[in-house]
C-alpha positions in Angstrom: -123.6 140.0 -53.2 -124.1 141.1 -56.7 -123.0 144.5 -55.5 -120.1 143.6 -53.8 -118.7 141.6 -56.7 -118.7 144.6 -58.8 -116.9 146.5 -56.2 -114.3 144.1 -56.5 -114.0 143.9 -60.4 -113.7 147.9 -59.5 -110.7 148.2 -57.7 -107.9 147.5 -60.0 -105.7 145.4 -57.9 -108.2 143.1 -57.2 -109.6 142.6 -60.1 -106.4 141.6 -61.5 -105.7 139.1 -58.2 -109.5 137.5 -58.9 -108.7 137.3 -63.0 -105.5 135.8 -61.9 -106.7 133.1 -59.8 -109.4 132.2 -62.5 -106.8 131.9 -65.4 -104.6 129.3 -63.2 -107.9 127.4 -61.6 -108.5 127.0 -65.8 -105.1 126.0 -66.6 -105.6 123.3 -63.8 -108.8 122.1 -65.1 -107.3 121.8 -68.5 -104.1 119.8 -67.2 -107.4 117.2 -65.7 -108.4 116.4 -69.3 -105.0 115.9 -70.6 -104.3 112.2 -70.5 -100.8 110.3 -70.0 -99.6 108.8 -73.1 -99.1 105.2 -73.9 -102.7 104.5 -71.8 -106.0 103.6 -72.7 -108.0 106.4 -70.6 -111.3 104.6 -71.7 -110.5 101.4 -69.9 -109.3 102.8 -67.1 -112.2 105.0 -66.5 -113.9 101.8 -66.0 -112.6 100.8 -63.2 -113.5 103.6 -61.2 -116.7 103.7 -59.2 -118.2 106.5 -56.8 -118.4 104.6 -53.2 -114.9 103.2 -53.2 -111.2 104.4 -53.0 -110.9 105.2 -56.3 -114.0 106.8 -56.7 -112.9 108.6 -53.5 -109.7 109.7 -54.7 -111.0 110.8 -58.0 -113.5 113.5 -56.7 -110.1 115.7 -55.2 -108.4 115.0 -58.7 -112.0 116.7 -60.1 -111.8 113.4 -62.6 -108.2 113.8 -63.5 -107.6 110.6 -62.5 -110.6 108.6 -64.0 -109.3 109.9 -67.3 -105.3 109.3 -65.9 -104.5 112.9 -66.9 -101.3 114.9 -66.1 -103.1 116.0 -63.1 -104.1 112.3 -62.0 -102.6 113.0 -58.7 -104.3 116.0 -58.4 -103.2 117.9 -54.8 -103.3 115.1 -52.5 -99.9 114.2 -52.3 -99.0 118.0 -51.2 -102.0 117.3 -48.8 -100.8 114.2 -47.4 -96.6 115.5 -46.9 -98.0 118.6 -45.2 -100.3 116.7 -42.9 -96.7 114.1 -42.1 -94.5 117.1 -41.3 -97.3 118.6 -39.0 -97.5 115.4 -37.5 -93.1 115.3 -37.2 -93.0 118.8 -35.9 -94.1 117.0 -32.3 -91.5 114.4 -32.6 -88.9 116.2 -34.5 -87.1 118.6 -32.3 -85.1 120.0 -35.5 -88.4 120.5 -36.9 -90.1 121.8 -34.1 -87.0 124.4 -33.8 -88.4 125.5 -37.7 -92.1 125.9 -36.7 -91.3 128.5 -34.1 -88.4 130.8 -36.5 -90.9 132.4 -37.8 -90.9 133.2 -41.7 -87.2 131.7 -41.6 -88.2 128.4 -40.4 -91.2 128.2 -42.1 -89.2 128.3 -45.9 -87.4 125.4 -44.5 -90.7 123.6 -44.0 -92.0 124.6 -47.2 -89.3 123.2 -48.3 -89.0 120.1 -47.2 -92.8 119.4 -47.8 -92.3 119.9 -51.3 -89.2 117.4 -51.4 -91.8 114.5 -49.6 -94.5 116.1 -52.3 -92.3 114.6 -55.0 -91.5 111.3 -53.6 -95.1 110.6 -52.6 -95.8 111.7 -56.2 -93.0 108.9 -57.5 -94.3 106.1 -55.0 -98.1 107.0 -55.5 -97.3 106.5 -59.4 -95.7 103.2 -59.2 -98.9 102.4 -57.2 -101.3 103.1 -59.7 -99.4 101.4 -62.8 -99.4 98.3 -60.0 -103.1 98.2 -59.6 -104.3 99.2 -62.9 -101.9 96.3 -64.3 -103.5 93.5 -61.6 -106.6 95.1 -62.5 -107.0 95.3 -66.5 -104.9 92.0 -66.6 -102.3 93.7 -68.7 -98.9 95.0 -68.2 -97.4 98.4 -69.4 -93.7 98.5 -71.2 -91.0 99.4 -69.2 -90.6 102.3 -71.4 -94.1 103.3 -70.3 -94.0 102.8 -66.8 -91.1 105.4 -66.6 -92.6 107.8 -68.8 -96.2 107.9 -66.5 -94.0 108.1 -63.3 -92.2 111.3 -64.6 -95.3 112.6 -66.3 -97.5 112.0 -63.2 -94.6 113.4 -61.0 -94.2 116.4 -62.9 -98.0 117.2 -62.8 -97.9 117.4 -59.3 -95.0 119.8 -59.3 -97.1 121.7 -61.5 -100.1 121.7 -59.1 -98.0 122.7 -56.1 -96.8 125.9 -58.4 -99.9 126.7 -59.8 -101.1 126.7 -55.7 -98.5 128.8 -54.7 -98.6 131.2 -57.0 -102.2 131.5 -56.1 -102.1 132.4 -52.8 -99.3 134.8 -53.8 -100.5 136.8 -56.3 -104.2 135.6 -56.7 -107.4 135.3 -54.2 -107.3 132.6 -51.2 -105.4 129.7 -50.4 -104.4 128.0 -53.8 -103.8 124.7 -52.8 -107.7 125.1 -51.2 -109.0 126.6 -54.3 -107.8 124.1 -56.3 -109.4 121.3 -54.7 -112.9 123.5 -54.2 -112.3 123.4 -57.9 -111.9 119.6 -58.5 -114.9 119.0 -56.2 -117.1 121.9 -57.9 -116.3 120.1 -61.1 -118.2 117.1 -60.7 -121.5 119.4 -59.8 -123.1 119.4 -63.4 -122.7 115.6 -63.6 -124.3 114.9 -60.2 -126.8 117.6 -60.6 -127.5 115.6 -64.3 -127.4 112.2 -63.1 -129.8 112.4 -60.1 -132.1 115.0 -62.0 -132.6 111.7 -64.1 -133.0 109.0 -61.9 -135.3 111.1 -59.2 -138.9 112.2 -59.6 -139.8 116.2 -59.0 -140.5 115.2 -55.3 -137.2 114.0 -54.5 -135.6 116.2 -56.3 -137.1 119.4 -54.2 -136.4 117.3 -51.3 -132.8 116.6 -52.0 -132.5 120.6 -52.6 -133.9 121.4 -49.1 -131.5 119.5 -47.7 -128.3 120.4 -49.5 -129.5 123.5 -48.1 -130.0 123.0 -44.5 -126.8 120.6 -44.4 -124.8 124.2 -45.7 -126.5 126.2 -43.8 -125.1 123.8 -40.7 -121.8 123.7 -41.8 -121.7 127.4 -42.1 -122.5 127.9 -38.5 -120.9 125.2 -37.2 -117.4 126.5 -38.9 -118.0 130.1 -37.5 -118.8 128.5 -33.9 -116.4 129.8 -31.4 -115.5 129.5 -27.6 -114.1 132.9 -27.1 -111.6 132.9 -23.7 -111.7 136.3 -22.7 -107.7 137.6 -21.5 -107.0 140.8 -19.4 -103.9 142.7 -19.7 -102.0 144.7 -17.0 -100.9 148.3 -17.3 -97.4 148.4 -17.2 -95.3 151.5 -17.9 -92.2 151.7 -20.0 -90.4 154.8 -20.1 -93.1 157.4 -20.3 -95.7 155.2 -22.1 -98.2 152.7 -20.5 -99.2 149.6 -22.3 -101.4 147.0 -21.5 -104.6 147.3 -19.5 -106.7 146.1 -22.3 -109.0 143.1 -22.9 -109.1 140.8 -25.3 -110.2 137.1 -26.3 -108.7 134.1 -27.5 -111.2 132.3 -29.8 -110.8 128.5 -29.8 -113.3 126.9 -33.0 -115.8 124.5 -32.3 -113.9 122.8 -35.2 -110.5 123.6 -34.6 -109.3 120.8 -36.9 -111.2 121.2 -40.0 -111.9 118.4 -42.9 -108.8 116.3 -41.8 -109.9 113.9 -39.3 -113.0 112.9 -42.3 -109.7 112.5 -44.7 -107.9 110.7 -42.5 -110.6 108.3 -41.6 -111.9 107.7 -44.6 -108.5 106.4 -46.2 -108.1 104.5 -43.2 -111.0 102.4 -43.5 -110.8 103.1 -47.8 -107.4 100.7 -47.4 -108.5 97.3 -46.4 -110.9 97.4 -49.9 -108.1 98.9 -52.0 -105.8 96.1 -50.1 -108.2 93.4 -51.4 -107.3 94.3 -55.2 -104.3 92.6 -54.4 -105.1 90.0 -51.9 -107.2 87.4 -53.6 -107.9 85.7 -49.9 -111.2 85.2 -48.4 -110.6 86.9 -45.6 -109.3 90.3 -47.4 -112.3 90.1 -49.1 -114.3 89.0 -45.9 -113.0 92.2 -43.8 -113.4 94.5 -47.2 -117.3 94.1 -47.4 -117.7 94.8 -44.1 -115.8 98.0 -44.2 -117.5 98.9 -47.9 -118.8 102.4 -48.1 -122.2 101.4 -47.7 -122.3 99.3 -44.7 -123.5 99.7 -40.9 -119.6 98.5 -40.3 -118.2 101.2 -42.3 -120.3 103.9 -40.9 -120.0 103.4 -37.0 -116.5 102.4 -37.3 -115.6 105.9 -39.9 -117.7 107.9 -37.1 -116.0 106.6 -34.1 -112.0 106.8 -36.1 -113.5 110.8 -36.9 -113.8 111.6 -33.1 -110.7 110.1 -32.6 -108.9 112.2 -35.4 -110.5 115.1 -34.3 -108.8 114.7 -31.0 -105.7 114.0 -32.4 -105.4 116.7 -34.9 -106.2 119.4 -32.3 -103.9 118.3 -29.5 -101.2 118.3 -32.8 -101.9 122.2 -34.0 -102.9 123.7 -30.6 -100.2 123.6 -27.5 -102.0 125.3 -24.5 -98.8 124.9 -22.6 -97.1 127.7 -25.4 -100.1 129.4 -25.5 -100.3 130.3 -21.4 -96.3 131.0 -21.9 -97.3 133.7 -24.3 -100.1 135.4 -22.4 -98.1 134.6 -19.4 -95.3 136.5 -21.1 -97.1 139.8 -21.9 -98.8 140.2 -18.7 -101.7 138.7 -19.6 -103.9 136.6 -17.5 -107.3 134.6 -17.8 -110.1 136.2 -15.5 -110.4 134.0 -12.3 -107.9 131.4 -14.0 -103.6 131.8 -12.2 -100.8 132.3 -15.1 -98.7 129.6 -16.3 -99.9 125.8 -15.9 -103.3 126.8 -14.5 -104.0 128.5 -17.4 -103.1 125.6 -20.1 -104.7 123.0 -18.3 -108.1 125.6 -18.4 -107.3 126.0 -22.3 -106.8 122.5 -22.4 -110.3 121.0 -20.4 -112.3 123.6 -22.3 -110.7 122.2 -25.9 -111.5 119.2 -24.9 -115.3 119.9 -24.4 -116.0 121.5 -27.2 -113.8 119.1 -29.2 -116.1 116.3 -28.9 -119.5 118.1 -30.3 -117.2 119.3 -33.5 -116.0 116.0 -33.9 -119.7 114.4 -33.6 -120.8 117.3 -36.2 -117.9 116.0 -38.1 -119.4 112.2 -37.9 -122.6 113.2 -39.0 -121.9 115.3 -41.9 -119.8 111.9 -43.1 -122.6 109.7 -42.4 -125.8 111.5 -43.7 -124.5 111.1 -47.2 -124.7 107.8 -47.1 -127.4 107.2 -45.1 -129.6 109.4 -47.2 -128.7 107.9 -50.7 -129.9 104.6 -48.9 -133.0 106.0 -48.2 -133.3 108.0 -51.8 -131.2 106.0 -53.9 -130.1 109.6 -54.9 -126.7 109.4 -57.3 -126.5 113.1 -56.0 -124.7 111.7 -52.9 -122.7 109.5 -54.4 -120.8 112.2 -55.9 -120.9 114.6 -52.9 -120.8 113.7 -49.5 -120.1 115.3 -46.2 -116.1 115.9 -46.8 -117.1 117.8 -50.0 -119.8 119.9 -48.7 -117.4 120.2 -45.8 -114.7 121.5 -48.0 -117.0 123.3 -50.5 -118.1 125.6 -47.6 -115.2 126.2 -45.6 -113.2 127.4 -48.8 -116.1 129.8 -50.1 -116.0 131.4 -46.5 -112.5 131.9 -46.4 -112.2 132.7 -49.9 -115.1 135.6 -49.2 -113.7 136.5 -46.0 -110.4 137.5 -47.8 -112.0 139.4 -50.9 -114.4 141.2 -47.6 -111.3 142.3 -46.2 -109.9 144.3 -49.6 -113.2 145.2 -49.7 -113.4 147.1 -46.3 -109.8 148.3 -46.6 -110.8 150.8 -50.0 -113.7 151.5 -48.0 -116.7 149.5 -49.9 -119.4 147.3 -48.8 -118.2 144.2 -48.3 -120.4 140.5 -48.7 -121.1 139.9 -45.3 -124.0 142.8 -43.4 
């Protein structure tokens, strides 16, 4: 790896795409220590512990929003509007005309996800000044109010540029990076905390594990179903085509982190709902969805199966997919173009669904589990989301600098 790295600080367009993408990641850890002014950062950062919402929400701010920084929003907002017009472009026909345009359409979404960026910015602001007010007991001028809205809105804009610009003219996805970035930045405090509160034992055991639980992750993200296709000759003019073999690869995980996001706010709401509610029964239903309970767990494992369903029927569309193939002159071995073939795509999607989405349960739930068993703060920091996104963006950051790598002809990371 060693090697490889300075094969890639060799080639000069490279190194300038990798020095890039640092200088940006560092302007958006500086933007997370910059607070909003007309607040008391100190008080707020009380309020924020690591097994609820907040705590939740301030590991993919990287603590942006413990300190209410500029960044205090961090990337979620962009996260949340392009999961809604994913969700649209099945309902939508307007939208579902863009997602098949091509690079014309997909401007348009761009777009239009940036637009519901900034107004889930606006509203998520006006959110916070609501609950840190009910919460410190105090109430912000007017003046103020308007002044974190903007500031908070603007900071978002400015994370969706930096992102951008990123995956442009950098290394990887930006808007990825950035939140490998906010997660990565909480490692020295976790490492610190649980180094201090575990004896040598624990500590070597809580090693071991991290390792075996990437390891996992790592194979379970490169797990395929491959769906081998034939092509027929066909000739056009004087040329022949076709007549080749190929495979489709559907992923044990085809929907990624998003059902474990999805899930968790779900069941995160009914606590952050509480704040508000002073009844007994809010507060009745919030402990026994809390972070830390036998409710919580079997009821975020079964809601992650179920996302994990429903995201993947969302991105993939056997139906367009057999059109294609069908289209081409390709076929499925033993399988009959057309409906024959999605409804094959579809029953084996839905088989290897369910183990990803279990995998996906259980990397959620051993966090918890284990820092009941070790009391380790390590875990309260990281669980399986951030391992889960930790690993996923390494690889496909890697995969990325592998591929310039190969292109000028060096040896790339992976043997």
């Amino acid at each position: 790896m060693i090697e490889a790295l300075r094969n890639a600080f060799k080639i000069p367009d490279l190194r300038k795409r990798i020095l890039f993408t640092l200088a940006m990641l560092a302007v958006y850890r500086f933007g997370a220590h910059l607070p909003v002014p007309g607040v008391d950062p100190a008080a707020i950062r009380a309020l924020f512990q690591s097994g609820d919402v907040l705590g939740f929400l301030d590991l993919f701010s990287g603590g942006a929003l413990s300190n209410f920084a500029v960044f205090a929003l961090g990337i979620m907002p962009y996260i949340t509007s392009s999961i809604i017009m994913q969700l649209l472009t099945v309902v939508v026909p307007t939208l579902e005309k863009w997602s098949k345009e091509g690079e014309a359409g997909q401007k348009k979404m761009i777009q239009w996800t940036r637009y519901m960026t900034l107004v889930l910015a606006i509203v998520n602001s006006i959110g916070y000044i609501a609950l840190f007010q009910n919460t410190l007991k105090t109430r912000f001028p007017l003046g103020t109010q308007f002044l974190i809205v903007i500031t908070l809105t603007a900071g978002t804009a400015v994370i969706m540029w930096l992102g951008e610009l990123i995956t442009q003219r950098g290394v990887g996805n930006g808007m990825s990076l950035l939140i490998f970035t906010s997660i990565i930045a909480r490692l020295p405090v976790a490492l610190a905390t649980t180094a201090s509160a575990l004896n040598p034992i624990f500590t070597v055991l809580l090693i071991v594990i991290f390792v075996a639980v990437i390891g996992l992750v790592v194979t379970i993200e490169g797990g395929q179903r491959r769906i081998p296709v034939q092509y027929a000759k066909r000739v056009v003019g004087r040329k022949m085509y076709g007549g080749q073999q190929t495979y489709i690869p559907l992923k044990v995980n085809t929907a990624g982190v998003i059902p474990i996001i999805f899930a968790t706010s779900l069941l995160f709401f009914p606590s952050q709902l509480a704040k508000f509610i002073q009844a007994s029964w809010a507060q009745k239903f919030a402990s026994f969805v809390d972070g830390s309970s036998p409710g919580f767990i079997i009821a975020e494992a079964v809601l992650i199966v179920f996302f994990a369903y429903f995201y993947t029927a969302i991105v993939f569309n056997p139906l367009d997919l057999a059109d294609n193939i069908k289209k081409y002159g390709g076929f499925i071995p033993g399988v009959r173009p057309g409906r024959p073939t999605a409804e094959y795509l579809d029953s084996v999607l839905n088989r290897i669904t369910l183990p990803g989405g279990l995998f996906l349960a259980g990397i959620a739930a051993l966090p918890t589990v284990l820092f009941g068993f070790m009391n380790a703060p390590f875990f309260q920091y990281f669980g399986g989301t951030s391992i889960l996104i930790i690993v996923s963006v390494a690889l496909e950051t890697m995969k990325q600098m592998e591929t310039q790598l190969l292109m000028r002809h060096y040896e790339g990371f992976f043997k």
